[in-house]
C-alpha positions in Angstrom: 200.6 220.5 130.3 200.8 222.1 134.2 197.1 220.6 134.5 196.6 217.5 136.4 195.3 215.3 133.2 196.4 215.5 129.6 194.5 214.4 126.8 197.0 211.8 124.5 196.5 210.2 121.2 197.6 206.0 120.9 197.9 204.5 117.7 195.1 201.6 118.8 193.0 203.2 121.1 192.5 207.0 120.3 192.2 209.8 122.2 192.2 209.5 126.1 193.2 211.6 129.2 196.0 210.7 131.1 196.8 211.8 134.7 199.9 214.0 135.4 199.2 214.4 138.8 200.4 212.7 142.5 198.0 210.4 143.6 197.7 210.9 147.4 194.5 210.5 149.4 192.5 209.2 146.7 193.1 212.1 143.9 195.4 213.3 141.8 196.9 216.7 143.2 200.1 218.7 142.5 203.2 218.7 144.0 203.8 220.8 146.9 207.3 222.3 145.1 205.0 223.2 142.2 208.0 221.0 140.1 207.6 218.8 137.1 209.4 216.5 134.9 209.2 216.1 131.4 208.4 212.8 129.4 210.0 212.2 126.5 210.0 209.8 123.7 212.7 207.9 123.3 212.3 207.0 119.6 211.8 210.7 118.6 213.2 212.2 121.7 210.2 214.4 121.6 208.8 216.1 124.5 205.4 213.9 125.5 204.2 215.9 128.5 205.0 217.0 131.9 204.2 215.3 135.0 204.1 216.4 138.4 207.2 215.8 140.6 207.2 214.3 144.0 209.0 216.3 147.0 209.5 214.7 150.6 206.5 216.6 151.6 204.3 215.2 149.1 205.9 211.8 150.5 204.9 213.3 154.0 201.3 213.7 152.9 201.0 210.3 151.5 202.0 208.5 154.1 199.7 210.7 156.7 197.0 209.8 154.4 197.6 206.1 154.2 198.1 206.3 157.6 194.6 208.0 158.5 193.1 205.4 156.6 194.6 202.7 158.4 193.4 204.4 162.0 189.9 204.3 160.6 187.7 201.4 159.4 190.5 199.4 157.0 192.1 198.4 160.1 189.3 196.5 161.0 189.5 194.7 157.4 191.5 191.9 157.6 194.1 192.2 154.7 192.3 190.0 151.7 189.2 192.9 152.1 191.5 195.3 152.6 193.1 194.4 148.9 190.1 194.2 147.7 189.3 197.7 148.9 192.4 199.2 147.4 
């Protein structure tokens, strides 16, 4: 579970691998803190997995990311390409 994907079962569609990570600057990372928070199932109240918490200064690297990204050529897109990039 402290991995950045966990493999999960679904009734209708199997087996598949499920991110637990932050997704800043185009991949999944952990939190900075090293902090996580559990999922649970609300019928069973059964522990699912654990995902990866955000801190301010994973909010601090996102928006340094997005911002980066924006200096460079997507603000040159206009905002429909720019969609369709993201």
């Amino acid at each position: 579970m402290s991995g950045l994907f966990v493999e999960l079962v679904t009734p209708h569609s199997g087996k598949y691998m499920q991110p637990t990570g932050l997704f800043i600057n185009n991949e999944f990372v952990k939190g900075v803190d090293g902090k996580t928070l559990e999922v649970i199932n609300p019928s069973t109240e059964e522990v699912i997995t654990s995902v990866h918490a955000a801190s301010e200064k994973d909010v601090d690297l996102a928006v340094s990311a997005v911002r980066k990204a924006f200096d460079g050529s997507l603000r040159k897109e206009t905002p429909r390409n720019r969609g369709k990039l993201l």
